[in-house]
C-alpha positions in Angstrom: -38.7 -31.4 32.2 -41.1 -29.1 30.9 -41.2 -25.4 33.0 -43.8 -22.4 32.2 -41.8 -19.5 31.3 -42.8 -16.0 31.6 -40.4 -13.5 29.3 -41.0 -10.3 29.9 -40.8 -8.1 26.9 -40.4 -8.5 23.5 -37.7 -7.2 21.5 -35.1 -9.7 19.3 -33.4 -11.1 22.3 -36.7 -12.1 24.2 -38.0 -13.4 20.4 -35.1 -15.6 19.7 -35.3 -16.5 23.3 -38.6 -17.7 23.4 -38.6 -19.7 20.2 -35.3 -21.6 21.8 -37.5 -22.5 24.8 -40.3 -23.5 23.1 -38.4 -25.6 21.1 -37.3 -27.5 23.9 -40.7 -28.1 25.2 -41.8 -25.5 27.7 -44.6 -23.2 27.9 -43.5 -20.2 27.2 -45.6 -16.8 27.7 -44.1 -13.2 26.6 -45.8 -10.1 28.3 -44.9 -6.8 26.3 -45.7 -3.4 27.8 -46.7 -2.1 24.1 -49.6 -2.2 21.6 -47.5 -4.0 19.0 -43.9 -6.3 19.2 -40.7 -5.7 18.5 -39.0 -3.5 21.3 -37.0 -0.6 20.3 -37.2 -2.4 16.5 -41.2 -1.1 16.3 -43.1 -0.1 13.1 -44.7 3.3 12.3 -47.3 3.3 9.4 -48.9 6.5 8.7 -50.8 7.8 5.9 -49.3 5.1 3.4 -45.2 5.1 4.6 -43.8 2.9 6.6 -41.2 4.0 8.7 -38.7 1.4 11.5 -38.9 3.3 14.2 -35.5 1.9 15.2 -32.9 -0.8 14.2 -32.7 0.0 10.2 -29.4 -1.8 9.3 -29.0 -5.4 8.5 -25.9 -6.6 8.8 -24.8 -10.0 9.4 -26.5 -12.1 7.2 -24.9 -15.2 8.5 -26.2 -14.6 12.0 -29.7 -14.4 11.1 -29.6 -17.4 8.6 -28.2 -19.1 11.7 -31.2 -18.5 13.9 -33.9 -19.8 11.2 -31.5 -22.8 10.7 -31.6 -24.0 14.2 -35.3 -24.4 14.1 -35.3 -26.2 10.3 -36.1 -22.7 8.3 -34.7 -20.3 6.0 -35.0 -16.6 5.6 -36.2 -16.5 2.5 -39.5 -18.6 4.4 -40.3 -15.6 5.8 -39.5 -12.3 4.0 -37.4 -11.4 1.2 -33.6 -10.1 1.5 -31.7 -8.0 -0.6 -28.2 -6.9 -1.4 -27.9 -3.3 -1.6 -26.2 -1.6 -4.5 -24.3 0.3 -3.1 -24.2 0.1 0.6 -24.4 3.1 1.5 -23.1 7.0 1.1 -21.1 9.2 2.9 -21.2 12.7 3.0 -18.2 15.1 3.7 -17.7 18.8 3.5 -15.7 18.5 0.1 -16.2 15.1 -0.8 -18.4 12.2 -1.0 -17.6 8.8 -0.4 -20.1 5.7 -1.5 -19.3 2.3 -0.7 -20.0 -0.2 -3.1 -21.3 -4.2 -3.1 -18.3 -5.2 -3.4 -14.4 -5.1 -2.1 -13.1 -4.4 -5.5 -15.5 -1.6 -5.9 -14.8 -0.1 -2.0 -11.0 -0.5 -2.6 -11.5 1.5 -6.3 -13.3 4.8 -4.1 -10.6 4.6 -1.3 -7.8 4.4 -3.5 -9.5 7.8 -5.3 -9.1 9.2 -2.4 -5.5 8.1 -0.9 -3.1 6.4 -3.5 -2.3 3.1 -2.4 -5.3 3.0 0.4 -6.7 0.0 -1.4 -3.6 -2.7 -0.3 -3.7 -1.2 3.1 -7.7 -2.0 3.0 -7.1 -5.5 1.6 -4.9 -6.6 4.4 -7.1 -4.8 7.2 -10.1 -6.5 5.9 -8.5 -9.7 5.5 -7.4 -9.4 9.5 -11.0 -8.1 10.2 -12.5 -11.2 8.5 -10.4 -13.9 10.2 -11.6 -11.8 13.9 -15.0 -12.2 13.1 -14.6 -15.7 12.3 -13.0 -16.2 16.2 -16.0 -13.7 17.5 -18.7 -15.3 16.3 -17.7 -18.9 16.0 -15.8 -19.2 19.4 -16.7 -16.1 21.9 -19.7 -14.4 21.5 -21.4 -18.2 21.2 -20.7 -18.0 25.4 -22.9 -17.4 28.1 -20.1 -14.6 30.0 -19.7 -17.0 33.3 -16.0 -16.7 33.0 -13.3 -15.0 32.1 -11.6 -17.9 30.6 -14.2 -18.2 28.1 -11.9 -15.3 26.2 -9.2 -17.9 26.5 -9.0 -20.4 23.0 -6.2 -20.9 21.2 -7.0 -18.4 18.5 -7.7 -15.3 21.0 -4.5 -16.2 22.5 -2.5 -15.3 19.4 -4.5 -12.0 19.6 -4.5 -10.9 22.7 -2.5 -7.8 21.9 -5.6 -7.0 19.9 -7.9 -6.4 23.3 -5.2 -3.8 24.4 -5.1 -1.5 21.5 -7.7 0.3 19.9 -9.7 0.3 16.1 -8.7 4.3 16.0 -4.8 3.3 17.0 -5.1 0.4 13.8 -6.7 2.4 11.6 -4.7 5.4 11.8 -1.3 3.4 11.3 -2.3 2.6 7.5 -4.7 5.4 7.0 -4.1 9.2 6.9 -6.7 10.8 5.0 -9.5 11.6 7.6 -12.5 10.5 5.5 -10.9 6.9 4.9 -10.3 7.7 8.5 -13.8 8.3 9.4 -15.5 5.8 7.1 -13.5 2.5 8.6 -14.3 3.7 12.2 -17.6 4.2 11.8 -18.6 0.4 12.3 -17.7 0.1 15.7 -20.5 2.9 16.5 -22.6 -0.2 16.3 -20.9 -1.6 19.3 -21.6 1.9 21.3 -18.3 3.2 22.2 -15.9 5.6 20.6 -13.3 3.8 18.1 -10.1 5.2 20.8 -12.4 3.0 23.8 -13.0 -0.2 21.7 -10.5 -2.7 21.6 -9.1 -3.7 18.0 -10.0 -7.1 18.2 -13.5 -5.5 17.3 -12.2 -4.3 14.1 -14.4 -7.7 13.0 -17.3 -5.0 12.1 -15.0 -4.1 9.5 -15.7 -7.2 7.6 -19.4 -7.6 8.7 -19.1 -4.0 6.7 -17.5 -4.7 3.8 -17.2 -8.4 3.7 -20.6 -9.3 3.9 -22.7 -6.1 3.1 -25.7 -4.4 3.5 -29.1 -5.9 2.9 -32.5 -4.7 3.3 -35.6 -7.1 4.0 -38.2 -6.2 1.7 -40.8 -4.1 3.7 -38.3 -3.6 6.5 -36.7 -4.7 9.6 -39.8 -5.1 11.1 -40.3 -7.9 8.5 -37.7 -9.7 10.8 -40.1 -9.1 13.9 -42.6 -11.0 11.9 -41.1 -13.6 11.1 -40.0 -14.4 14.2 -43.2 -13.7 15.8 -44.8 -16.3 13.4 -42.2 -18.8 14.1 -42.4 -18.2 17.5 -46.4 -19.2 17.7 -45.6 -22.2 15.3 -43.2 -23.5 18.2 -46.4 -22.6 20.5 -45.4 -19.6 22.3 -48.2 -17.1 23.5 -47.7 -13.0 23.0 -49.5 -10.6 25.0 -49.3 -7.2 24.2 -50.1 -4.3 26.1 -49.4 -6.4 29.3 -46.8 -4.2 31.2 -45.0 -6.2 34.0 -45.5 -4.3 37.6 -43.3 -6.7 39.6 -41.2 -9.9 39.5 -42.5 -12.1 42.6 -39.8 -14.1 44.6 -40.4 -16.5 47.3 -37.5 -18.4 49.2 -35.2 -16.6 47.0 -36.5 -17.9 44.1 -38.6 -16.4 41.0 -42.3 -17.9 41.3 -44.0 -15.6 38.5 -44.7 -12.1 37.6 -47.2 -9.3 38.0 -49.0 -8.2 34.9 -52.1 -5.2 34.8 -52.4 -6.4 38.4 -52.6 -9.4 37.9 -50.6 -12.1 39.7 -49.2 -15.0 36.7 -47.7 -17.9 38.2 -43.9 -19.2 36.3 -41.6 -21.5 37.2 -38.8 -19.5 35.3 -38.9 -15.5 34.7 -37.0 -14.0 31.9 -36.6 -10.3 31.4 -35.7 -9.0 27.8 -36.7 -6.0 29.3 -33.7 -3.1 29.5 -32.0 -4.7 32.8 -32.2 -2.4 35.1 -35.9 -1.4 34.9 -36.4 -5.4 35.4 -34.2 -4.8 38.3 -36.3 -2.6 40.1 -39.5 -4.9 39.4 -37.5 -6.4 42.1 -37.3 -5.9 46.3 -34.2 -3.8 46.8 -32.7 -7.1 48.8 -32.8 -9.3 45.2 -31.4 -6.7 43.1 -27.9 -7.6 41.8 -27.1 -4.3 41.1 -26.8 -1.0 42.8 -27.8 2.7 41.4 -23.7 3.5 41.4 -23.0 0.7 40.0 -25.5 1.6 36.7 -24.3 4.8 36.8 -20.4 4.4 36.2 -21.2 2.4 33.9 -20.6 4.0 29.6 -23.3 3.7 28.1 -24.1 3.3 24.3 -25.5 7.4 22.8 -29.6 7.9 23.1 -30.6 8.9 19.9 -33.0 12.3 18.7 -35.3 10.2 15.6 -37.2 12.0 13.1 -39.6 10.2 10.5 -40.4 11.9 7.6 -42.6 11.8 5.3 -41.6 13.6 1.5 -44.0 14.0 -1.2 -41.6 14.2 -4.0 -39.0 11.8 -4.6 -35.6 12.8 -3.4 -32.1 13.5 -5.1 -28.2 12.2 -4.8 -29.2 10.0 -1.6 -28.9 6.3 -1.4 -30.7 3.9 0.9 -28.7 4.4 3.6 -26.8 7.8 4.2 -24.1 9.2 6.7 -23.3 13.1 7.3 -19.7 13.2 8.3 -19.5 16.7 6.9 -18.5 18.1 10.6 -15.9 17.2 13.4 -17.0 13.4 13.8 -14.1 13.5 17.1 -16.1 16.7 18.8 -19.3 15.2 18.5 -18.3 11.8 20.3 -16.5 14.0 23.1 -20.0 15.5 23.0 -21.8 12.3 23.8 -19.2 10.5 25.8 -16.6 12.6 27.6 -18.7 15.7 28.0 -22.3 15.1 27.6 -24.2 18.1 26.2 -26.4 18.7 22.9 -24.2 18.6 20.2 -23.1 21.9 18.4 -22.6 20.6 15.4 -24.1 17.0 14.7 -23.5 14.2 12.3 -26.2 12.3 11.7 -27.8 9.5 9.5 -30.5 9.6 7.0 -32.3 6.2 5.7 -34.6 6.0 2.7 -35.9 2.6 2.3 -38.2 4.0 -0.4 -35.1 4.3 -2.9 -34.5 1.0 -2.9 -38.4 -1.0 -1.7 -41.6 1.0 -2.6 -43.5 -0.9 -0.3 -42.3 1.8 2.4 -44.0 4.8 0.6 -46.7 6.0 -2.0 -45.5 5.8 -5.0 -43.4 9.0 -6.3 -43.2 10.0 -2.8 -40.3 9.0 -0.7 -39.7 7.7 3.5 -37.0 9.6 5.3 -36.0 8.1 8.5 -32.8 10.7 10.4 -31.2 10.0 13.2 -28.7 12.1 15.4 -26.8 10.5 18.2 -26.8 12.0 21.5 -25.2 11.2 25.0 -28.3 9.7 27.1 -29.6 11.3 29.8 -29.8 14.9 28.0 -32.6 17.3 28.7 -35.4 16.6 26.1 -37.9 19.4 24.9 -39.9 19.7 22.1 -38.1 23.4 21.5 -34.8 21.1 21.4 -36.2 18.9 19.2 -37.3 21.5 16.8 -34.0 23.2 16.9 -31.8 19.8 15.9 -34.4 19.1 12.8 -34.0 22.3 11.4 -29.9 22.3 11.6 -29.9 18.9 10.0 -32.7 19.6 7.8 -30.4 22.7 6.4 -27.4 20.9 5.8 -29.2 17.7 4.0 -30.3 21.0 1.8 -26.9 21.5 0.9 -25.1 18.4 0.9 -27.6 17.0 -1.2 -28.3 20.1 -3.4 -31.9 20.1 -3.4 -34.5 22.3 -1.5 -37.1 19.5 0.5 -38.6 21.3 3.0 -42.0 22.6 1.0 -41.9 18.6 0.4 -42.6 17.3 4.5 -46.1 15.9 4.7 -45.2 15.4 7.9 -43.0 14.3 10.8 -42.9 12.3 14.0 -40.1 12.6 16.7 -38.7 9.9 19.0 -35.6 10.8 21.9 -35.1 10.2 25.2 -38.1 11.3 26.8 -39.6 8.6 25.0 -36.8 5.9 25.2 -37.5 5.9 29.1 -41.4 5.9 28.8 -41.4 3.4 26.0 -39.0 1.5 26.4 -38.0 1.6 30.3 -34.5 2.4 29.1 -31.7 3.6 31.6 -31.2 7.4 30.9 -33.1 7.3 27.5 -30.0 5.5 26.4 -31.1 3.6 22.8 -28.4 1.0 22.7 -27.3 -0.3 25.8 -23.8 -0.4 27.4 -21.0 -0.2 25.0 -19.2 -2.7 24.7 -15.7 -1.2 25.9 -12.5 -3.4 27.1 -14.2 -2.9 30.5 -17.6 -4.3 29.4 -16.8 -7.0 27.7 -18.4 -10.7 28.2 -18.1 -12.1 31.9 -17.8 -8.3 32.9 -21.2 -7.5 31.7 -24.3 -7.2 33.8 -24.8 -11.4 34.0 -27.4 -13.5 31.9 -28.3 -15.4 35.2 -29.3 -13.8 38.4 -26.9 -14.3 41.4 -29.2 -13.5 44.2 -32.3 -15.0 42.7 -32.9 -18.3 41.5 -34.7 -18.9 38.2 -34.7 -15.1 36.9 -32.6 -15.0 34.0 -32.0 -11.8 31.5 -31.5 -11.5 28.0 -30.4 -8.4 25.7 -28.3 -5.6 24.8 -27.6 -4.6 28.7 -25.9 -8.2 28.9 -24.0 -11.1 27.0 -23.0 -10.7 24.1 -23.8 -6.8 23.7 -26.0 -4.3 21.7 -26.9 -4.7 18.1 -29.8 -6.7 16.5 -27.3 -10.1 16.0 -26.3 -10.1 19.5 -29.4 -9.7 20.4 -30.5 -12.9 18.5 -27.2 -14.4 20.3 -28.5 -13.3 23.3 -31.6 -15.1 23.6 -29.9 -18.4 22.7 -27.3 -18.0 25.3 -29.8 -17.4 28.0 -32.3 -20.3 26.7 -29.3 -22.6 26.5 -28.3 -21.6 30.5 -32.0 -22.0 31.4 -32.0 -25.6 29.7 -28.8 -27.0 31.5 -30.2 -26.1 34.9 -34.0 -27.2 34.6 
């Protein structure tokens, strides 16, 4: 039976969400607070570069491929992919790691840096590969109704794996601290500290080195695109700059929302929205969740963005680019056990440029650097200054070049403007991490329980943060909504 749908918001989740339902035959509407699409995975275009204002790695290959394929499409009908060559570079204070294309290349560098690393890495990997296998074919595919969805055979076999941690595995086989350093990075994907994430998770090992990096030509806004275009082939509508003020209920159940002040009439409500701002478009007597209950709750770091534009080409970087040339374990007590600016930051640096000159004028080169932060954190435009010029100083050094006569310019994002833009909880830029704790059925739940036909989709709920989950996501939610129209 055909419903009209009002989604609210629309970032990947509320995207993939809406093509699902379309797809299926109902009228389907998405209201989004902002001038353009895309949610936190926005597009700045100034002066000739092209900066992602957010999401900047594609991983998962299979996961997207996966989405087009439902709906009788490819990729590669849409926008162009590519491998990078290598993956990406990692800077410490003596040392520099890069990871190649390739395992045999990745074991080569770690086996320069710890004799007999690369049979340890071979085995890890091959565990990691045969975990992401179980994730993704048999429990992030689940809409988080029940605990026993954890329970298959294969999970069974592992569940040891849910009770120990990626930094316990790791350090068994591993001693040097870069090595150390560069196989727990993944898991900052999933939000949490590698000592909070259950091993089981060590599947972004393989998503890593298994399956690579890749960069859609013209960027992961490219992916927006696409599924914004799909999206109106299925017949979906997309209003932008359409903010919703308030999700009506009557008898218990969702009967439309409230946009610019106007009143628009749905049979179903989704919000893609961060969940609890759509929460509060609520009476306090349908909300699910209460204030304390958000606020025990670990979140996923906030993040203090700089976009950059050079007017030189830069040197010794790669694409993608991580600065683990200070204490990586201080900085995540920093943002999770005792949440304060960070003394002295990693951070990431992307230049899309090296790799696709689409993104900047030609011999001139698109920095993109982001420093994570616990959420929540005072934000000032003094701070702001402060954290550029530390990071600036060190890319100086670790990259042995002088750039700063070379900005044309820069734009800042951080929490101030997560919350304003964004309606995110604390300024937070990922979500809720996915810890043992705030996994599946224990995450905030796809369906509302005090009010029929109001449904929720992304990185606050089932599966979990990250641009695949959130693609997951919003076909778990349009598959609940279809079994109980």
């Amino acid at each position: 039976m055909q419903k009209k749908i009002a989604i609210i918001g629309s970032g990947f989740s509320s995207l993939s969400a809406s093509c699902y339902l379309a797809k299926a035959g109902h009228e389907v509407a998405i209201y989004e607070k902002n001038k353009t699409i895309g949610g936190r995975a926005r597009q700045l275009i100034k002066d000739g570069f092209t900066f992602d204002m957010g999401p900047s790695w594609y991983w998962m290959p299979d996961i997207f491929d996966a989405f087009f394929n439902d709906f009788g499409k490819k990729t590669a009908d849409y926008y162009q992919l590519n491998k990078l060559s290598p993956a990406y570079k990692i800077f410490f204070a003596d040392d520099n790691i890069t990871i190649g294309d390739c395992m045999d290349d990745i074991c080569k560098e770690f086996e320069r840096i710890e004799p007999g690393s690369a049979s340890h890495l071979r085995n890890f990997i091959e565990k990691a590969q045969k975990n992401y296998d179980i994730a993704i074919n048999k429990v992030v595919l689940r809409p988080g109704l029940s605990p026993l969805e954890l329970v298959t055979p294969e999970t069974a076999l592992r569940v040891d794996q849910f009770f120990k941690t990626i930094s316990g595995e790791v350090r068994k086989k591993f001693k040097n601290k870069k090595l150390i350093s560069t196989l727990e990075f993944p898991v900052l994907f999933l939000g949490a500290k590698p000592n909070k994430t259950p091993s089981f998770y060590n599947f972004m090992n393989y998503a890593d080195f298994g399956l690579g990096t890749w960069h859609p030509q013209g960027g992961m806004y490219e992916v927006v695109k696409a599924m914004q275009n799909l999206a109106k082939e299925l017949g979906v509508t997309i209003h932008t700059e359409s903010p919703a003020h308030k999700i009506k209920v009557k008898n218990n159940c969702a009967i439309g929302v409230t946009i610019n002040g106007e009143n628009i009439p749905a049979d179903i409500v989704l919000s893609g929205a961060d969940y609890y701002h759509s929460e509060s478009l609520l009476e306090p007597q349908y909300r699910q969740y209460s204030e304390t209950y958000w606020d025990k709750k670990t979140f996923a770091p906030s993040s203090l963005l700089f976009y950059v534009a050079f007017d030189t080409k830069l040197k010794n970087i790669e694409h993608h680019n991580l600065f683990f040339d200070t204490d990586f374990e201080r900085h995540a007590k920093e943002i999770y056990d005792q949440p304060s600016w960070p003394e002295d930051p990693l951070f990431y640096a992307n230049f899309p440029s090296v790799t696709d000159s689409s993104m900047a004028p030609e011999n001139f080169e698109t920095g993109f650097f982001l420093i994570p932060i616990a959420p929540n954190l005072t934000d000032t435009p003094e701070l702001r200054k402060q954290y550029f010029d530390i990071i600036i100083d060190r890319f100086e050094r670790r990259t042995q070049q002088s750039v700063k006569q070379n900005i044309l310019f820069k734009e800042s994002f951080c929490v101030n403007d997560f919350v304003e833009q964004y309606n995110s909880y604390k300024g937070n830029a990922y979500g809720m991490a996915n810890t043992l704790s705030q996994t599946a059925f224990l995450r905030p739940n796809l369906k509302s329980k005090k009010v029929n036909n109001l449904y929720f989709t992304g990185q606050l709920t089932v599966p979990g943060p990250g641009v695949p989950p959130a693609l997951i996501s919003g076909k778990l939610v349009s598959q609940l909504i279809n079994k109980n129209v």
